[in-house]
DRENMAR-358663 format. One line per 3 residues: their letters; for each residue x, y, z of N, C-alpha, C. Coordinates in nm, 3 decimals, padded with zeros to 5 digits, m for minus. Example, Ala and Ser with C-alpha at 12.3 -4.5 7.8 and 13.67 -1.06 7.14 Angstrom:
BEGIN
as = 01.319:m00.569:00.780:01.230:m00.450:00.780:01.320:m00.330:00.780; 01.285:m00.225:00.708:01.367:m00.106:00.714:01.290:00.003:00.787 .
//
This chain:
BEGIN
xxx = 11.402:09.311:08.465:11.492:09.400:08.538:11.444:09.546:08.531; 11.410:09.568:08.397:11.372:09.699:08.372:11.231:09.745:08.467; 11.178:09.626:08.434:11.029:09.638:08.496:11.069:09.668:08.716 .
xxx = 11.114:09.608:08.746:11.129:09.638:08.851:11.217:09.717:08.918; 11.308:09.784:08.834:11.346:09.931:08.841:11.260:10.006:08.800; 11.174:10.047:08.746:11.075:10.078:08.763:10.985:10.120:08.853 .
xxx = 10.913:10.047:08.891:10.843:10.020:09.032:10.941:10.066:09.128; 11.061:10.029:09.170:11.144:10.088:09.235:11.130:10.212:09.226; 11.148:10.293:09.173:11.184:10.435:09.121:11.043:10.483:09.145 .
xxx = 10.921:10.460:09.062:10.818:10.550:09.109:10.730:10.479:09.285; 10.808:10.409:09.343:10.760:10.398:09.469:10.839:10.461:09.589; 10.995:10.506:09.541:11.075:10.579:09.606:11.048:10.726:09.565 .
xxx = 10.994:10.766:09.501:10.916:10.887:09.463:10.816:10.946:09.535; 10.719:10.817:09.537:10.594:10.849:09.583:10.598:10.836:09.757; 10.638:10.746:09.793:10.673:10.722:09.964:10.762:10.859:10.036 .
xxx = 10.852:10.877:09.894:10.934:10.968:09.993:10.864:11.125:09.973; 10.806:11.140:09.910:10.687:11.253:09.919:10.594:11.261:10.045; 10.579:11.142:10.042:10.435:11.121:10.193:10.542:11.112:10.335 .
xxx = 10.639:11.068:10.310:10.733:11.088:10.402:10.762:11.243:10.457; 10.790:11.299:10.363:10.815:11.411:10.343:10.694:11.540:10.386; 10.590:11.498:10.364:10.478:11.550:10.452:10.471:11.546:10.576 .
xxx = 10.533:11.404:10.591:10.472:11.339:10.768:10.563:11.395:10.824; 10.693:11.433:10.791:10.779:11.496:10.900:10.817:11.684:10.900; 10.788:11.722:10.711:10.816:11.846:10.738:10.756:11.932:10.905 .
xxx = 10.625:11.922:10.975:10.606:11.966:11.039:10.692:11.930:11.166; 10.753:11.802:11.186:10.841:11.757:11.272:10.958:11.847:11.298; 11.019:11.826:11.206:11.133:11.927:11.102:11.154:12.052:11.153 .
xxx = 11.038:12.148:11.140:11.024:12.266:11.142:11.045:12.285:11.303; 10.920:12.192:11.376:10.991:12.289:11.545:11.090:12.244:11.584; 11.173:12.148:11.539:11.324:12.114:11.578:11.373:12.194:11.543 .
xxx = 11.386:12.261:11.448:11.462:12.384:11.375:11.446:12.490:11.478; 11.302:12.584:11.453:11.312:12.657:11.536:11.306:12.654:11.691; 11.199:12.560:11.735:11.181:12.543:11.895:11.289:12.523:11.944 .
xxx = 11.376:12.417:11.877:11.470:12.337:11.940:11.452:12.268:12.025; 11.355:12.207:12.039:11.295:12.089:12.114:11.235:12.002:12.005; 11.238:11.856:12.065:11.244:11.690:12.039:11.113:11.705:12.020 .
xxx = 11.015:11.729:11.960:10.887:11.738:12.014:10.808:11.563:11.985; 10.879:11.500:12.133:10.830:11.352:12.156:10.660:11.352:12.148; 10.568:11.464:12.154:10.417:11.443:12.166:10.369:11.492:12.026 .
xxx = 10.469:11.478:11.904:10.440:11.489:11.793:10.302:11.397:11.710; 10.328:11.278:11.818:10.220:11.190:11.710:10.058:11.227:11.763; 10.067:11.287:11.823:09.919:11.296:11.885:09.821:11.381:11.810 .
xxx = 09.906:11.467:11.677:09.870:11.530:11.611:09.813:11.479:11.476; 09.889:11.337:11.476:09.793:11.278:11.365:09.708:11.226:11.392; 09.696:11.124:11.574:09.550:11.068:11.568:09.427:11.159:11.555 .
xxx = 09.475:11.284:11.627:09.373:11.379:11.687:09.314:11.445:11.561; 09.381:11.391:11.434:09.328:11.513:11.295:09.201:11.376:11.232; 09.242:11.245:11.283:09.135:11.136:11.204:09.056:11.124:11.283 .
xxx = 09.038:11.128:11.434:08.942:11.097:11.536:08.886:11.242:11.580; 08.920:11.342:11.581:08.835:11.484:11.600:08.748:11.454:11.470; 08.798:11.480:11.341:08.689:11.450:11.226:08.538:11.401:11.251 .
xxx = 08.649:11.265:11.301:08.586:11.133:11.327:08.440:11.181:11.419; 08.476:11.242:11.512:08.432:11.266:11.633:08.326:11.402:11.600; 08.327:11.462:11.551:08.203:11.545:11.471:08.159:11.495:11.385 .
xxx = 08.152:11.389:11.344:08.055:11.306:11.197:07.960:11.241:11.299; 08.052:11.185:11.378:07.975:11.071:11.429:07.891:11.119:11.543; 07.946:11.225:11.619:07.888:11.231:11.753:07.785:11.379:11.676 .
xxx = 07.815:11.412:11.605:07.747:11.595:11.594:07.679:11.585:11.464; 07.694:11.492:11.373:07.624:11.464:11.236:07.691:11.582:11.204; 07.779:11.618:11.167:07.827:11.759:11.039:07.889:11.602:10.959 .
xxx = 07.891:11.705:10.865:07.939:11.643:10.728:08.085:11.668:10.727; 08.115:11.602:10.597:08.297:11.618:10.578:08.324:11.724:10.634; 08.356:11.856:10.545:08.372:11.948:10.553:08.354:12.042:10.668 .
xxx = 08.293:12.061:10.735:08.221:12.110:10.867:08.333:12.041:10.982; 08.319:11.908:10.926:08.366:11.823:11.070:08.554:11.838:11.055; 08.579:11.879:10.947:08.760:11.893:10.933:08.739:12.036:10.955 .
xxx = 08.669:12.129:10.913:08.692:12.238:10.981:08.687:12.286:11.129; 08.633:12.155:11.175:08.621:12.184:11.318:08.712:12.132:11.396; 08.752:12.015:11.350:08.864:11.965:11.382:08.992:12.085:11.372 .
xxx = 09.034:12.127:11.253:09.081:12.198:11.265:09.141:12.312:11.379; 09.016:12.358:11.406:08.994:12.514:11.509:09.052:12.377:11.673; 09.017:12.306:11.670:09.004:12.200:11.798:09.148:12.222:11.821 .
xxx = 09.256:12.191:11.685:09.358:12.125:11.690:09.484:12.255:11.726; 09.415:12.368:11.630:09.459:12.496:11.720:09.468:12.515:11.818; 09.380:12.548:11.924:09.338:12.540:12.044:09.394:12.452:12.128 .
xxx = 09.415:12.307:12.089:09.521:12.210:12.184:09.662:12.263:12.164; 09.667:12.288:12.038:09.901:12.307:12.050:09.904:12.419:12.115; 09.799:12.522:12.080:09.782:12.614:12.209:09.853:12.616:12.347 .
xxx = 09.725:12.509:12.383:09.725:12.486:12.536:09.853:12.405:12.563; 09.866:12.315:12.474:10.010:12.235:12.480:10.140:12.313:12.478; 10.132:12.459:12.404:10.276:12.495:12.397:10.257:12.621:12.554 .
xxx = 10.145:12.656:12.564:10.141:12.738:12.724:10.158:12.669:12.821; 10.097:12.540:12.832:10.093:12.422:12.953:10.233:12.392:12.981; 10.298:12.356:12.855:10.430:12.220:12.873:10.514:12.286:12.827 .
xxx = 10.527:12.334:12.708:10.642:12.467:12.658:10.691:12.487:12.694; 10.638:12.626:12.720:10.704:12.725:12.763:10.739:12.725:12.942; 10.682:12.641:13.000:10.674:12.618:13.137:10.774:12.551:13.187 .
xxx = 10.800:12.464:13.083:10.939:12.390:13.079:11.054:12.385:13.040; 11.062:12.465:12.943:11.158:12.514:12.830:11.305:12.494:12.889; 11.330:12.541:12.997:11.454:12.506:13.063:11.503:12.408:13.177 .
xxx = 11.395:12.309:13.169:11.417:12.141:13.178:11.377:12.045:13.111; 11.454:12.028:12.990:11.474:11.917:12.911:11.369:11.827:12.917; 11.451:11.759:13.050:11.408:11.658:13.106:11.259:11.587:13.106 .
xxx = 11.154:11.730:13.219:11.031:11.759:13.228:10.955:11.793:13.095; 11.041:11.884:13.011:10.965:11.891:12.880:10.916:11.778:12.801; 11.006:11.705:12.734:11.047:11.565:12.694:10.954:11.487:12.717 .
xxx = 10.961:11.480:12.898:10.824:11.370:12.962:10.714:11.429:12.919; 10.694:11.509:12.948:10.562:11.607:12.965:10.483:11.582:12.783; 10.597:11.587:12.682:10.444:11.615:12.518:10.448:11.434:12.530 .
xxx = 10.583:11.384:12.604:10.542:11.212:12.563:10.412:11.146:12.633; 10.395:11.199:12.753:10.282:11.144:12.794:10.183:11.201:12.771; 10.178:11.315:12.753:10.056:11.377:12.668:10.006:11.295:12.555 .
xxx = 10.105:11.272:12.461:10.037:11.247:12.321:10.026:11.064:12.378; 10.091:11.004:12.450:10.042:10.864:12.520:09.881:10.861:12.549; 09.856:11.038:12.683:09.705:11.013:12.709:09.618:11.036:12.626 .
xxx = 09.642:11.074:12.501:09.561:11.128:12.396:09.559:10.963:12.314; 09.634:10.927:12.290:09.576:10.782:12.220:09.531:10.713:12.279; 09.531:10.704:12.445:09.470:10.630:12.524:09.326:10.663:12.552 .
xxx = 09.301:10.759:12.544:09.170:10.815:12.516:09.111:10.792:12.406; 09.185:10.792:12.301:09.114:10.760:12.158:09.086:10.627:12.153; 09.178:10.545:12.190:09.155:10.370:12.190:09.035:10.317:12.294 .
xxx = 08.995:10.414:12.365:08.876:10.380:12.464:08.733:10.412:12.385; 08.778:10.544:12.334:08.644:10.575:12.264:08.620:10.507:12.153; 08.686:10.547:12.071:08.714:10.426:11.951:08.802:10.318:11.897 .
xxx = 08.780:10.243:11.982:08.906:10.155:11.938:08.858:10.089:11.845; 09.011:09.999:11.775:09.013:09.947:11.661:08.923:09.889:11.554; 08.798:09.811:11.669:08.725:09.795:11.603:08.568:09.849:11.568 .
xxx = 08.565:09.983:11.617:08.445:10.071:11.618:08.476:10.116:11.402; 08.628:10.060:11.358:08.569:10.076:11.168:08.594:10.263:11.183; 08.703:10.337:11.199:08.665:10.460:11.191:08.763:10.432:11.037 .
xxx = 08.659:10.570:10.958:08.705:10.581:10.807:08.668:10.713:10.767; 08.739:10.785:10.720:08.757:10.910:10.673:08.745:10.908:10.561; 08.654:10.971:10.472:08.652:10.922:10.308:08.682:11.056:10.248 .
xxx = 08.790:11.084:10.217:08.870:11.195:10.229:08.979:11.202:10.076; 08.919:11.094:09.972:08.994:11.040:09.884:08.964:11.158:09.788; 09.035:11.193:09.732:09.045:11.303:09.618:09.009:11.244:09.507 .
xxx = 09.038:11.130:09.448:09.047:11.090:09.309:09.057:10.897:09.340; 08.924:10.906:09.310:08.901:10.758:09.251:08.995:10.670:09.226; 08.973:10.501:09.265:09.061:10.426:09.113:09.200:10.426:09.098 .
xxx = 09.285:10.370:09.030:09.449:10.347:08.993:09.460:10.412:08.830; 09.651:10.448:08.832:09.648:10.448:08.698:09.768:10.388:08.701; 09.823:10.366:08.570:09.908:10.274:08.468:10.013:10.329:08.429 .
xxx = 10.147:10.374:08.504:10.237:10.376:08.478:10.366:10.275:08.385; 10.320:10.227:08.317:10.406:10.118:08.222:10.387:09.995:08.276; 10.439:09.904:08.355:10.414:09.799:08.430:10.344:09.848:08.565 .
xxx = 10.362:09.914:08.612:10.345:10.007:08.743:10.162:10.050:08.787; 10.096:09.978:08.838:09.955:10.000:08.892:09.979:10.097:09.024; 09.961:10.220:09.015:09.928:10.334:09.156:09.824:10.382:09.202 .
xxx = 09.806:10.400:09.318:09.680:10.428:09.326:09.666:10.605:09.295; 09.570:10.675:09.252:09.558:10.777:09.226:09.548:10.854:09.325; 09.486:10.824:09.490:09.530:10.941:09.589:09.647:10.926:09.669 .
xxx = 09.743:10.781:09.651:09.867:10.845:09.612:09.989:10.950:09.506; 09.942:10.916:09.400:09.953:11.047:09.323:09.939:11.183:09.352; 09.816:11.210:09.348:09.780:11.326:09.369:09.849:11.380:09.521 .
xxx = 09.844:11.258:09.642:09.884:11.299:09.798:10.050:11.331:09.726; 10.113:11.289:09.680:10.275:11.280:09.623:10.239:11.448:09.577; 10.234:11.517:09.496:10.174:11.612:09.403:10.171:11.748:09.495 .
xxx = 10.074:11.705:09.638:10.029:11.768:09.700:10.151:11.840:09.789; 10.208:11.680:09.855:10.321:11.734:09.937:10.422:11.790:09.850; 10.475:11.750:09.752:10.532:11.842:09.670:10.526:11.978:09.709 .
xxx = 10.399:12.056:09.610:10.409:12.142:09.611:10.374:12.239:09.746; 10.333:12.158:09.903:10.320:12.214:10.000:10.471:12.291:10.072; 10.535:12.146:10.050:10.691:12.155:10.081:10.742:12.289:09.952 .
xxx = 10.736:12.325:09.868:10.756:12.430:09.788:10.719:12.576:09.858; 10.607:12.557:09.901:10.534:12.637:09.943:10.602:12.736:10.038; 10.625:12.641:10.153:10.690:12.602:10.258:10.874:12.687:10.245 .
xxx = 10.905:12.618:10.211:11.027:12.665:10.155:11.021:12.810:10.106; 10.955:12.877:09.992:10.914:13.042:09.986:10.871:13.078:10.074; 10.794:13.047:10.126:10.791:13.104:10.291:10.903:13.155:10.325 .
xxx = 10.998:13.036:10.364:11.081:13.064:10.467:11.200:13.141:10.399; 11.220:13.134:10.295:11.309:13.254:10.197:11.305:13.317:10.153; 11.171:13.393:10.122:11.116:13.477:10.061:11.023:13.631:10.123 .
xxx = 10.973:13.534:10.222:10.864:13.642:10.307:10.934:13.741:10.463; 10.905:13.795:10.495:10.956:13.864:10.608:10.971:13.790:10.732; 10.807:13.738:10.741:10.771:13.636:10.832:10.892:13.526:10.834 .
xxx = 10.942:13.451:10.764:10.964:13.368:10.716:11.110:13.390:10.763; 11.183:13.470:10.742:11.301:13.514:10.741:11.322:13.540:10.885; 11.228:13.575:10.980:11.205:13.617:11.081:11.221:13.503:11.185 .
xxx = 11.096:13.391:11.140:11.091:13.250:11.210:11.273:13.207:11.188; 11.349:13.216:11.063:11.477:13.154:11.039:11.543:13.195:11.112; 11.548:13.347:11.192:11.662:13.410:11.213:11.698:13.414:11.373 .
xxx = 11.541:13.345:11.408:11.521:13.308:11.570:11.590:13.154:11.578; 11.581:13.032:11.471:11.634:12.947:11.476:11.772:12.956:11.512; 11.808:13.011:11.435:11.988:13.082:11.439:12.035:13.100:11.549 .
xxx = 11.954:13.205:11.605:12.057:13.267:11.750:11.954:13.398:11.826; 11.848:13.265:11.878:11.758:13.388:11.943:11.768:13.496:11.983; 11.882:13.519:12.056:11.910:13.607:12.150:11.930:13.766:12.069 .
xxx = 12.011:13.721:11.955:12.060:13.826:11.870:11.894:13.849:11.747; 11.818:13.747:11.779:11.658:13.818:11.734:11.604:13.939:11.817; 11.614:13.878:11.985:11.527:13.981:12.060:11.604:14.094:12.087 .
xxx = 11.718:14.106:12.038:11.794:14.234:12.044:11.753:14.353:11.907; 11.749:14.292:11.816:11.702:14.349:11.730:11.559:14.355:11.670; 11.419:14.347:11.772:11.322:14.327:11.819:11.224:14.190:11.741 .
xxx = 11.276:14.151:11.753:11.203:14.056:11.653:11.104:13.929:11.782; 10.978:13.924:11.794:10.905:13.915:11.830:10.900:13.739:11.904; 11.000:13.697:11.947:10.977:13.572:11.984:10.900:13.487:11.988 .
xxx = 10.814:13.538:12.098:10.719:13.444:12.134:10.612:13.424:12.041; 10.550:13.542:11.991:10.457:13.531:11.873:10.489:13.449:11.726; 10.622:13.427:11.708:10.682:13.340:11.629:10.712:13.203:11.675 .
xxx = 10.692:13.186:11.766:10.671:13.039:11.858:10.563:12.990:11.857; 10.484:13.080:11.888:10.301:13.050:11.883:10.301:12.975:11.713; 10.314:13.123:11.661:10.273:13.105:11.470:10.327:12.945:11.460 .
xxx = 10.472:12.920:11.480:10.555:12.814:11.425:10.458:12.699:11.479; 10.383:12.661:11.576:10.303:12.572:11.616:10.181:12.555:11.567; 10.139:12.635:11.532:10.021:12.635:11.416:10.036:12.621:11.279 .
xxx = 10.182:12.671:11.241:10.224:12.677:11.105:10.248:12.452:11.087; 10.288:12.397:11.183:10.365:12.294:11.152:10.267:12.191:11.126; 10.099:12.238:11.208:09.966:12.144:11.174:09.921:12.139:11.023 .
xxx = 09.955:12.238:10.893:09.937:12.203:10.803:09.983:12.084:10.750; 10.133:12.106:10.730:10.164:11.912:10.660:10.109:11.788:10.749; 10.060:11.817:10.847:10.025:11.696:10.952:09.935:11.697:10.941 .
xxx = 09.812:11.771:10.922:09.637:11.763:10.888:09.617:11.702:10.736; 09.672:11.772:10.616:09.704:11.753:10.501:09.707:11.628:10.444; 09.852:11.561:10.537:09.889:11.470:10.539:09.812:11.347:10.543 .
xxx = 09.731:11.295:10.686:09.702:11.260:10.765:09.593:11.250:10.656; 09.501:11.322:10.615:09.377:11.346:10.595:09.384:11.285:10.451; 09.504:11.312:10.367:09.557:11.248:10.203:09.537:11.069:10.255 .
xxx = 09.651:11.018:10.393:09.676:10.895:10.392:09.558:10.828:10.442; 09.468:10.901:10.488:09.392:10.774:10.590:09.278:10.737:10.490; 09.254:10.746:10.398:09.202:10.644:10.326:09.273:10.507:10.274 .
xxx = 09.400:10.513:10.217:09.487:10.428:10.139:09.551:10.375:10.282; 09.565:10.406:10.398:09.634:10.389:10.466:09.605:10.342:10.632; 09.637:10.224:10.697:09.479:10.212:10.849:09.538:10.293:10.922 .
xxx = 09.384:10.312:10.956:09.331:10.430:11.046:09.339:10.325:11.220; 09.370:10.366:11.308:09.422:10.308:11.439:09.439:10.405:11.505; 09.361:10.385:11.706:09.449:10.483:11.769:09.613:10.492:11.810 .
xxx = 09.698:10.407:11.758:09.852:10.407:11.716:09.895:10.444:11.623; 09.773:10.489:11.536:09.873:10.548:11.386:09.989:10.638:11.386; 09.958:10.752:11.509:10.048:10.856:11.574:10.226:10.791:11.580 .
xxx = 10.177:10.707:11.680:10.339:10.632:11.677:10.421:10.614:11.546; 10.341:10.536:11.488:10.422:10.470:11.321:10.453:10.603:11.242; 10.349:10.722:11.233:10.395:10.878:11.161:10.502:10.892:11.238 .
xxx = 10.505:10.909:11.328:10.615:10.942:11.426:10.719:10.932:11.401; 10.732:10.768:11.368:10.858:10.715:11.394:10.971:10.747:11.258; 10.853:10.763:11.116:10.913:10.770:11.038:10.946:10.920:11.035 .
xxx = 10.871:11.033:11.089:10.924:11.181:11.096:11.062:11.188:11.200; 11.082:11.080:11.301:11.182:11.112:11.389:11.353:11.056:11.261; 11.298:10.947:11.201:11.417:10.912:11.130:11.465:11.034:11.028 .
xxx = 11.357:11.047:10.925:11.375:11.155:10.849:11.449:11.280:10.921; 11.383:11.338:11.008:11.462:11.431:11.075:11.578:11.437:11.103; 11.596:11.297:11.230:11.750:11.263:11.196:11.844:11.235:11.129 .
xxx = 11.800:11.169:11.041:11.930:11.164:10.900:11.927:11.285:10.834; 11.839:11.383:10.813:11.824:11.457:10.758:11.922:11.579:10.786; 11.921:11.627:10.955:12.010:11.692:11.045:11.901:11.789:11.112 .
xxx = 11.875:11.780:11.203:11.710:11.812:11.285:11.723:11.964:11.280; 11.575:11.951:11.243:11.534:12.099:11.211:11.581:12.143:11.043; 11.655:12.108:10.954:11.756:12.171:10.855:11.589:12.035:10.779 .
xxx = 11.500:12.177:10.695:11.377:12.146:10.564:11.473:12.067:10.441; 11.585:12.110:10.423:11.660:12.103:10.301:11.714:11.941:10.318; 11.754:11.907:10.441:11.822:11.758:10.471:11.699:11.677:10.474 .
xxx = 11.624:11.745:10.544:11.442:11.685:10.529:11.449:11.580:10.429; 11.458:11.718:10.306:11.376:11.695:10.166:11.441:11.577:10.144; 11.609:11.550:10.132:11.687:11.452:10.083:11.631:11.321:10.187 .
xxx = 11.650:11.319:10.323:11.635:11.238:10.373:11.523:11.163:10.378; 11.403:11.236:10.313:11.248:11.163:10.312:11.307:11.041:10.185; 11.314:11.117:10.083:11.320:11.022:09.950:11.423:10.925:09.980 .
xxx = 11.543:10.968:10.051:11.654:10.841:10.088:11.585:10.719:10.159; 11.482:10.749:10.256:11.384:10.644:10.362:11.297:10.581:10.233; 11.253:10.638:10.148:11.144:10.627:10.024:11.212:10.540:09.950 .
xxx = 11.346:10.556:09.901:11.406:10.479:09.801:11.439:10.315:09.888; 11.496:10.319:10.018:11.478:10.201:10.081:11.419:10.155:10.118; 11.248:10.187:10.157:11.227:10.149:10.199:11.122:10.058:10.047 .
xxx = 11.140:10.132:09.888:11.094:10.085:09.783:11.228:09.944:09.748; 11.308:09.967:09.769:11.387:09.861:09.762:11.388:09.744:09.809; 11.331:09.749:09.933:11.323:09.654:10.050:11.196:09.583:09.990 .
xxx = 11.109:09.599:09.952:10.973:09.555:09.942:10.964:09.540:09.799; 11.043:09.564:09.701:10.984:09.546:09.593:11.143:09.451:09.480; 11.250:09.473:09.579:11.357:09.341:09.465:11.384:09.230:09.566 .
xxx = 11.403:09.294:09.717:11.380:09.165:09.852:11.265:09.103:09.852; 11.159:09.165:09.831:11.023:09.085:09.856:10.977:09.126:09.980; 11.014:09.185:10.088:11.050:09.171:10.241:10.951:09.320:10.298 .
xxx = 10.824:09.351:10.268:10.806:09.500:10.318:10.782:09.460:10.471; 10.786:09.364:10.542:10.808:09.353:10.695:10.949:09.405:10.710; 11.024:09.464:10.649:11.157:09.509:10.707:11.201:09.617:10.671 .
xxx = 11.075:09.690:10.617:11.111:09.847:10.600:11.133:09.945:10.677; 11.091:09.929:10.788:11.156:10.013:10.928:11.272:09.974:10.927; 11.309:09.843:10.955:11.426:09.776:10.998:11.519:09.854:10.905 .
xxx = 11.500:09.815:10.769:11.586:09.912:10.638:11.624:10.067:10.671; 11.533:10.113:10.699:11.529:10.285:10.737:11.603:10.245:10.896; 11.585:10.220:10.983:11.706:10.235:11.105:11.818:10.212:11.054 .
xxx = 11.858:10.115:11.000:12.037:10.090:10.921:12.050:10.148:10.873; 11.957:10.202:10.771:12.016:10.342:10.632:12.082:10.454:10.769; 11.989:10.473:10.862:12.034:10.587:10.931:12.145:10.604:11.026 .
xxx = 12.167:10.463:11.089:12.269:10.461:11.189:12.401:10.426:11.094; 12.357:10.410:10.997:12.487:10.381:10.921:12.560:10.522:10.891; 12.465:10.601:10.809:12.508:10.724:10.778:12.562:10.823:10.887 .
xxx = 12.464:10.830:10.979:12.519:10.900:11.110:12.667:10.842:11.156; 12.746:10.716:11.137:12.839:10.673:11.186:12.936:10.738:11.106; 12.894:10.762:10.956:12.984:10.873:10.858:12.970:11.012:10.913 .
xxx = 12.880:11.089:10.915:12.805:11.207:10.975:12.704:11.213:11.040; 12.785:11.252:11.174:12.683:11.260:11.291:12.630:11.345:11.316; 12.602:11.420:11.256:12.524:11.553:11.225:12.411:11.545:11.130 .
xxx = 12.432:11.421:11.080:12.333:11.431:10.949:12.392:11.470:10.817; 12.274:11.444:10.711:12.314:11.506:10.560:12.313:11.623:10.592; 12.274:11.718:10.642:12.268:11.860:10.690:12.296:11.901:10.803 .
xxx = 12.329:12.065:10.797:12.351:12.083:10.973:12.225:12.157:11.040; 12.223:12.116:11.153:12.144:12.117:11.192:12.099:12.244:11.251; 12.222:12.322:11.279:12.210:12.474:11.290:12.116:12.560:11.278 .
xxx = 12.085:12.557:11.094:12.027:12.610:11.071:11.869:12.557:10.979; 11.789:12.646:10.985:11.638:12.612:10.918:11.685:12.562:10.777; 11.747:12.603:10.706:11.753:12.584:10.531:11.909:12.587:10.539 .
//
């Protein structure tokens, strides 16, 4: 019993950390943009297959080829938030369609060039090998990826309570209008917030895809678990985030490790959520505001 409370406990730990990576950036432009951002997943294929795509096609090495990726990935939310954004901003509707089929033609492109079985692998592992938590075998760049998002999400958080910037991005979430009255720079805080949100998603992405398959659909499955988190969480609100990653983490360690059942860990995480929402439909948090 003991033994598998256990395992329970440090796998609802560790999941809801990586959880917690995969959506803080989700999180954040719901907060401030206030948009669904449905072309969210295109940001994780595009961080393993750009890599991908300077090793293989340009011979750079690790390093070189994530830094380039990088600058790439700038440059698209770029064009993505000038193209579809802001162009759309005041039809829903068109917006909505517009990042969903985007981040659709972007995996459809990736699955042509490399599909599934072209073996793409990112060796991106920090730390070797497993260690020995009491009964408990982990792998060590889960650890360390757990560790990481931690203290990114920390990070993250002083940011946004601490710094000017930070206070600035919050106060546009709130009630734009009463920002640009008191000059506070909109659009340039729209830009930043879109570049700011590719850290936990590069980070992320770049921690899991060793321990974790690499596919041009991986986008979707990050996705799906940043759209739940968000929502139970109360969209946009980092703080409901935080609770709601480890709540998906703790069920979805439950499900797979006293059921036996990890084919029903999505399934687990949709009920945890529609259940709760039927208590509060707002979420563990409101959604109002950033923190």
């Amino acid at each position: 019993m003991w033994g598998t409370l256990q395992v329970v406990l440090i796998y609802a730990f560790l999941l809801g950390s990586l959880y917690l990576l995969i959506s803080l950036g989700f999180s954040i432009i719901c907060g401030v943009l206030r948009i669904f951002h449905l072309g969210y997943a295109y940001l994780f294929t595009l961080t393993v297959y750009l890599t991908w795509m300077f090793m293989k096609e340009f011979g750079l090495g690790l390093f070189p080829a994530i830094l380039g990726m990088v600058i790439l990935q700038f440059v698209i939310s770029i064009l993505v938030y000038k193209g579809i954004i802001i162009k759309y901003v005041q039809r829903e509707e068109i917006l909505l369609t517009g990042l969903l089929l985007f981040s659709l033609i972007v995996e459809q492109i990736v699955n042509y060039r490399y599909p599934i079985q072209a073996g793409v692998y990112i060796q991106t592992t920090l730390i070797n090998g497993s260690s020995k938590i009491g009964t408990t075998v982990i792998s060590n760049q889960l650890i360390v990826g757990a560790g990481i998002a931690l203290l990114l999400t920390f990070l993250f958080v002083l940011f946004f309570l601490k710094t000017r910037t930070g206070l600035a991005v919050r106060a546009i979430s709130q009630d734009i209008y009463s920002s640009r009255i008191i000059g506070v720079n909109v659009e340039s805080l729209y830009v930043f917030t879109m570049m700011l949100v590719l850290i936990p998603v590069i980070v992320g992405t770049l921690i899991l895809a060793p321990v974790w398959s690499v596919e041009p659909g991986m986008g979707s499955l990050y996705m799906t678990t940043a759209i739940l988190v968000a929502i139970l969480g109360g969209l946009g609100n980092i703080k409901g985030t935080i609770i709601a990653s480890f709540l998906i983490g703790l069920t979805h360690a439950v499900v797979s490790f006293v059921l036996g059942e990890p084919r029903f860990m999505n399934l687990s995480a949709l009920v945890l959520v529609m259940i709760i929402l039927m208590v509060r439909p707002q979420g563990i948090a409101k959604s109002e505001a950033l923190w």
